[in-house]
C-alpha positions as CSV (number, residue, x, y, z in Angstrom):
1,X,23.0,16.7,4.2
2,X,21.7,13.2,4.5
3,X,24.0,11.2,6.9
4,X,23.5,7.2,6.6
5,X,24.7,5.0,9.9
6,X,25.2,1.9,8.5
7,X,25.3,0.1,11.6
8,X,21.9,1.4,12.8
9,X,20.5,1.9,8.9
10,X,19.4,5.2,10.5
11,X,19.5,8.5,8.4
12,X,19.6,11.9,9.9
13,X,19.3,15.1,8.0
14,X,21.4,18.2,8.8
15,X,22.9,21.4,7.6
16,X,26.5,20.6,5.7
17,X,28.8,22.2,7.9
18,X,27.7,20.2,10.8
19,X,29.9,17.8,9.3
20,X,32.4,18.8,11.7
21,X,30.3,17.1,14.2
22,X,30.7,13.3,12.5
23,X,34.5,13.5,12.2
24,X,37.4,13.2,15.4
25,X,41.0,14.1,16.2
26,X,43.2,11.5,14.1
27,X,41.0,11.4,10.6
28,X,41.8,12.3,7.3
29,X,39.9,13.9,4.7
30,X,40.8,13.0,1.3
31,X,40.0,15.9,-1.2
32,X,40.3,15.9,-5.6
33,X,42.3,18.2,-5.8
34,X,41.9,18.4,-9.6
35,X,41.0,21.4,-11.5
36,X,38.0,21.9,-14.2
37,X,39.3,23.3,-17.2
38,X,37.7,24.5,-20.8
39,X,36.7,21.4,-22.8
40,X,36.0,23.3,-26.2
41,X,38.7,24.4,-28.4
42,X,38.1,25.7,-32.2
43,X,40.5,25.7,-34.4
44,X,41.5,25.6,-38.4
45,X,42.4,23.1,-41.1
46,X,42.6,22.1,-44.9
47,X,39.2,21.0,-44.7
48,X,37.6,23.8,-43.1
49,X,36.9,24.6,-39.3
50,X,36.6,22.3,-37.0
51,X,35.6,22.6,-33.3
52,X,37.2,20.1,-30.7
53,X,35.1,18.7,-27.6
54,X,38.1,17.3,-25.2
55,X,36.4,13.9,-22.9
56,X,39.3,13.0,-20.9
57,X,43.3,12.3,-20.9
58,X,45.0,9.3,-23.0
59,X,48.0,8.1,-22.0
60,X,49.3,9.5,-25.6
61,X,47.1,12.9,-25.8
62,X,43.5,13.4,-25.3
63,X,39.9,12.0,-26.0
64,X,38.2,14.4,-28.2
65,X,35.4,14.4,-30.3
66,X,35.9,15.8,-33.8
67,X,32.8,18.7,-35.3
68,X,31.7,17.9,-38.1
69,X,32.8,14.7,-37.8
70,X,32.9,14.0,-41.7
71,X,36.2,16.7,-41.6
72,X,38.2,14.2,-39.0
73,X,41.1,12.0,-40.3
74,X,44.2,10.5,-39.4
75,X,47.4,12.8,-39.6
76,X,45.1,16.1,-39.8
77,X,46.3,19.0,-38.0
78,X,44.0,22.2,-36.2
79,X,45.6,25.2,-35.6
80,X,44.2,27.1,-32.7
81,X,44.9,30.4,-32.1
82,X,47.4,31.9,-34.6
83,X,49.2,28.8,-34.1
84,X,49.9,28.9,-30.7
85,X,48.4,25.4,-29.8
86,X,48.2,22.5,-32.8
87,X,46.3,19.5,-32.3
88,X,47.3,16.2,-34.5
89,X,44.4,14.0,-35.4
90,X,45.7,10.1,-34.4
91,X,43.4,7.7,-34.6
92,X,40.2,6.8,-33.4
93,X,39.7,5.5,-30.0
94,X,36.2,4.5,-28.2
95,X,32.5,5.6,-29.8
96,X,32.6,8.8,-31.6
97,X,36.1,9.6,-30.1
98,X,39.7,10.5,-31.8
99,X,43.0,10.3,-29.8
100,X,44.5,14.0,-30.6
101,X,48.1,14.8,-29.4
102,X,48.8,18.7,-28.8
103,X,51.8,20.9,-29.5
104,X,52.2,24.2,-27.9
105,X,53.9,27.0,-27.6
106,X,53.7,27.4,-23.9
107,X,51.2,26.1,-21.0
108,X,48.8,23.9,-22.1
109,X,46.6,24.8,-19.7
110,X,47.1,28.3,-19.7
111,X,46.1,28.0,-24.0
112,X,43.3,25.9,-23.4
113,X,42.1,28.8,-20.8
114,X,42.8,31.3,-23.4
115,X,41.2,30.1,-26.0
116,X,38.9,27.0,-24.7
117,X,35.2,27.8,-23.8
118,X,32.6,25.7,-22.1
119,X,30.3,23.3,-24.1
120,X,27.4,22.7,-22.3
121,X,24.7,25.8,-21.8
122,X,25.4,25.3,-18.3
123,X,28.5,26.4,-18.1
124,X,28.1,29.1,-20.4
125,X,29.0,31.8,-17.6
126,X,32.0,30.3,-16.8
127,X,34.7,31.6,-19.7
128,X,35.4,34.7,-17.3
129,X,34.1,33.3,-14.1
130,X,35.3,29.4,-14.2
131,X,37.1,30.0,-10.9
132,X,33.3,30.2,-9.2
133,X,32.9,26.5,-10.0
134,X,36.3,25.0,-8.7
135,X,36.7,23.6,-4.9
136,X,38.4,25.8,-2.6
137,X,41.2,23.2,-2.4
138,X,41.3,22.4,-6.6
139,X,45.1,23.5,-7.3
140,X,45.5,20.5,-10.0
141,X,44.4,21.7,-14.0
142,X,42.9,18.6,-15.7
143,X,39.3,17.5,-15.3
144,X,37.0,18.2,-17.5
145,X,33.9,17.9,-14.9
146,X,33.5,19.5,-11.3
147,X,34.3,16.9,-8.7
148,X,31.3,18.3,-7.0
149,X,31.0,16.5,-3.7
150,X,33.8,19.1,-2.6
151,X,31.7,22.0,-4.2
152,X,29.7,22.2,-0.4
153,X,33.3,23.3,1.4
154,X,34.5,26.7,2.4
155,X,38.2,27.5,3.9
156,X,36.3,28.2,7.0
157,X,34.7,24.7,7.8
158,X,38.4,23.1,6.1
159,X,39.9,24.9,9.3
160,X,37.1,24.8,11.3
161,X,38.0,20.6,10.7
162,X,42.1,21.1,11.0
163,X,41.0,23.0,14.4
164,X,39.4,19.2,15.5
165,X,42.7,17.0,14.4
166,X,41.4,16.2,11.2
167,X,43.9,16.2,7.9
168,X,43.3,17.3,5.0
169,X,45.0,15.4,2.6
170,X,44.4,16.0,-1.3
171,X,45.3,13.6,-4.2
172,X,44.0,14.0,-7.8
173,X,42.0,12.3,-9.8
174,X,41.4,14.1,-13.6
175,X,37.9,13.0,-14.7
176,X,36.7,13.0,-18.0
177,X,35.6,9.5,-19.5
178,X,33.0,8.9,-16.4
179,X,30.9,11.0,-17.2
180,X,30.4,9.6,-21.1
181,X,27.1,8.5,-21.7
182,X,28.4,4.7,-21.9
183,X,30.2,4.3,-19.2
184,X,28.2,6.8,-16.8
185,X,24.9,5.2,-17.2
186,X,24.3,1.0,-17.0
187,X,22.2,-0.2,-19.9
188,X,23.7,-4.1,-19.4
189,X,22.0,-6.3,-18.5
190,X,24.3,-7.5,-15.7
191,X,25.9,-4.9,-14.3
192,X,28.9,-7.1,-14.1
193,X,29.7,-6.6,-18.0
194,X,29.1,-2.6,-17.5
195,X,32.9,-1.0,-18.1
196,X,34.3,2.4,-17.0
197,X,36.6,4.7,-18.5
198,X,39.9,4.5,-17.7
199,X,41.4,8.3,-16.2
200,X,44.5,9.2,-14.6
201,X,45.5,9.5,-11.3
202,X,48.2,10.6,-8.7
203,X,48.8,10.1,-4.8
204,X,51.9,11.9,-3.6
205,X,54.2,10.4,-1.1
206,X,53.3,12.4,1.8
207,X,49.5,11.9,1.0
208,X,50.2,7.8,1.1
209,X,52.0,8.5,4.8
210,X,49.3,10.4,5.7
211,X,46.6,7.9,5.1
212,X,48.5,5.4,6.0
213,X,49.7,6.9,9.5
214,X,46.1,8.0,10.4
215,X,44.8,4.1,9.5
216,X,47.6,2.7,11.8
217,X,46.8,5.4,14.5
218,X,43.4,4.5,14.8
219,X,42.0,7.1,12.6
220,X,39.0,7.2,10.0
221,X,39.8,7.9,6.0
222,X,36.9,10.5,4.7
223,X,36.6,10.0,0.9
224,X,34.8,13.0,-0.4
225,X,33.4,12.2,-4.1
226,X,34.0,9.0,-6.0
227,X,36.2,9.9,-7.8
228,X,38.2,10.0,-4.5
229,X,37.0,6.2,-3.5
230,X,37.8,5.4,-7.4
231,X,41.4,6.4,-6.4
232,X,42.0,5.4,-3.3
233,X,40.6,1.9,-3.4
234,X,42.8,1.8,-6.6
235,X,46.1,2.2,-4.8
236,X,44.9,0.6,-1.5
237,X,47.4,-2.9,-1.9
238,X,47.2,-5.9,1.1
239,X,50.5,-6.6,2.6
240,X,51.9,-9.0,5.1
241,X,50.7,-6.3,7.9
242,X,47.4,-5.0,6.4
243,X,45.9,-2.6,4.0
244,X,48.2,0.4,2.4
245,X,48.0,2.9,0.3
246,X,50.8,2.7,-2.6
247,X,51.8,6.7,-3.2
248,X,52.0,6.6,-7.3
249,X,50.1,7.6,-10.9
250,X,48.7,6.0,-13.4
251,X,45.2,5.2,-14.7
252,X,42.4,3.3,-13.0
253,X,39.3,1.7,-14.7
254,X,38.1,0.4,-11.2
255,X,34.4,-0.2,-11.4
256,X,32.9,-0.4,-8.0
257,X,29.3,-2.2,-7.7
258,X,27.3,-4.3,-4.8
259,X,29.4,-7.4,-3.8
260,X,32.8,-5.3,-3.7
261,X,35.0,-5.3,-0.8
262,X,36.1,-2.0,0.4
263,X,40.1,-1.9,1.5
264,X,40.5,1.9,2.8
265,X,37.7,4.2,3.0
266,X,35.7,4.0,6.0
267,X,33.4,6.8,5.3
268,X,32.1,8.3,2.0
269,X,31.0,12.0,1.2
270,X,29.0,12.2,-1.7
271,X,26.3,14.3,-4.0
272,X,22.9,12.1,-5.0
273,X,23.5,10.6,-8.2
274,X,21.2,9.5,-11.3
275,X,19.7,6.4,-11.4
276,X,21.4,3.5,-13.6
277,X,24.4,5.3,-12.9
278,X,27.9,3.5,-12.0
279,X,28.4,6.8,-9.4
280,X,25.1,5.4,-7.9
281,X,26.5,1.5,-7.4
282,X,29.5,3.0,-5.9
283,X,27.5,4.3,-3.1
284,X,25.1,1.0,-2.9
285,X,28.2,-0.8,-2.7
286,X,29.7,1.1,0.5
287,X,26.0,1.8,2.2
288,X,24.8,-1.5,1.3
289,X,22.0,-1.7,-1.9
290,X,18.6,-1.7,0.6
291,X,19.5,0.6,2.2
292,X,20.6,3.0,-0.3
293,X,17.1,2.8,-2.5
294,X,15.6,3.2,0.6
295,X,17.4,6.1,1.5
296,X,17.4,7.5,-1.8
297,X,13.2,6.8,-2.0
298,X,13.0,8.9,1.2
299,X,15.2,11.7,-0.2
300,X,13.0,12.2,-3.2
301,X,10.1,12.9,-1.6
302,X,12.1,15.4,0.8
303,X,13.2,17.5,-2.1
304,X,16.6,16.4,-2.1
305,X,18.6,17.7,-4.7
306,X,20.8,15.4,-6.9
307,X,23.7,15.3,-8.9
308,X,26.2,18.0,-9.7
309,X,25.2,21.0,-7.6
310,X,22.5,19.0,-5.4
311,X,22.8,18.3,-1.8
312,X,25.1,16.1,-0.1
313,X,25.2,12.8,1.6
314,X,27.5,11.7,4.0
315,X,27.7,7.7,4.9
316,X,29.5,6.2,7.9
């Protein structure tokens, strides 16, 4: 793990579960609680078979993209299963995508387990062993990608952390339209016109008190991922005595870049992301843009590893 000071623009490198040396009795870590789930479902219709690629919640159904595409239209319904799960062709939202609204005859999310499968050849393991790639702390079914900063943590070094006064406070965040090609990677010319996707979020009540308790008491909030700075900075509102976090759901489309002004999160745990990619500005936002090239140029040449099971970085 890289850990950036960005008082000092120093950058130390260390084994993960030292981490427990940068945090102190009153902080909060902020986990994703959210859950990876299947995101392929195949299914039958009056025009044939058609296979279903889900890319994140709508506030009416899902994102999905339709194979072969020359078989989707509006009002046509795929029957999974022997008709345990339908899906209900809407209309077409963003790119190649369709809104679909599902009907089931129980869970969804113990259907799309039962009869969803993995897309990518990565994950090609995981129809019997998806458990393997969830956090420790993931309780929350939804995302369609692993919110991977949390991917480094055990239970042990969780209450190895509890054991030093620091909370562990979870909210969720599902992700799924991030990670499409358009809005994960910049090709704007000004990254001002760049957009992100919108995806749903929720903070509980007693995760709002605790953030906002340890803030008041003098404590530190740990965001670990972006997708845990996307949400928190989302609900963080300025009132007549300071920064809060608002407990609630909803949907954030909150792009983060250079120039923005953090509320909330005063330090940032994180994997090493792609170049051109919003995840990346995010981090050049909080660390400062310099100094994250600089730091990034270093980490190249010391075999770092990036993006969804690379190392980690830590920035205070």
């Amino acid at each position: 793990m890289a850990v950036l000071r960005r008082s000092t623009f120093r950058v130390n490198h260390v084994r993960f579960d030292k981490l427990r040396s940068y945090v102190r009795s009153g902080d909060v870590l902020v986990v994703n609680n959210t859950m990876m789930v299947h995101d392929q479902l195949r299914g039958k219709t009056s025009r044939g078979p058609i296979k279903l690629l889900l890319f994140g919640h709508h506030a009416d159904g899902w994102h999905v993209v339709v194979t072969p595409a020359t078989r989707a239209a509006r009002g046509l319904v795929i029957r999974i299963g022997e008709g345990e799960m339908r899906a209900v062709l809407v209309k077409p939202t963003v790119e190649e995508l369709w809104l679909a609204r599902f009907q089931c005859n129980g869970n969804f999310y113990e259907l799309l387990n039962r009869f969803g499968e993995r897309n990518l050849p990565l994950y090609r393991p995981l129809k019997d062993q998806l458990e393997t790639y969830r956090n420790v702390y993931a309780t929350e079914p939804g995302s369609l990608e692993i919110p991977s900063a949390g991917l480094h943590f055990t239970d042990d070094l969780l209450d190895q952390l509890r054991s030093r006064g620091v909370s562990i406070v979870p909210i969720t965040l599902h992700i799924g339209l991030t990670e499409l090609q358009q809005y994960r990677h910049i090709v704007e010319a000004r990254i001002e016109d760049h957009k992100v996707g919108a995806e749903w979020y929720r903070v509980t009540r007693s995760a709002a008190n605790a953030i906002n308790r340890a803030r008041r008491d003098g404590g530190r909030v740990f965001a670990v991922g972006t997708s845990v700075v996307r949400t928190l900075e989302s609900v963080a509102k300025r009132t007549p005595s300071g920064v809060r976090v608002r407990a609630g759901e909803g949907w954030t489309d909150l792009f983060i870049y250079p120039g923005y002004e953090y509320r909330v999160v005063d330090a940032v745990l994180t994997n090493l992301h792609e170049p051109r990619s919003s995840h990346l500005l995010l981090v050049a936002a909080f660390a400062g843009k310099d100094f994250t090239l600089d730091t990034y140029r270093d980490l190249v040449c010391k075999n770092y590893r990036f993006d969804l099971f690379g190392d980690s970085m830590l920035i205070l």
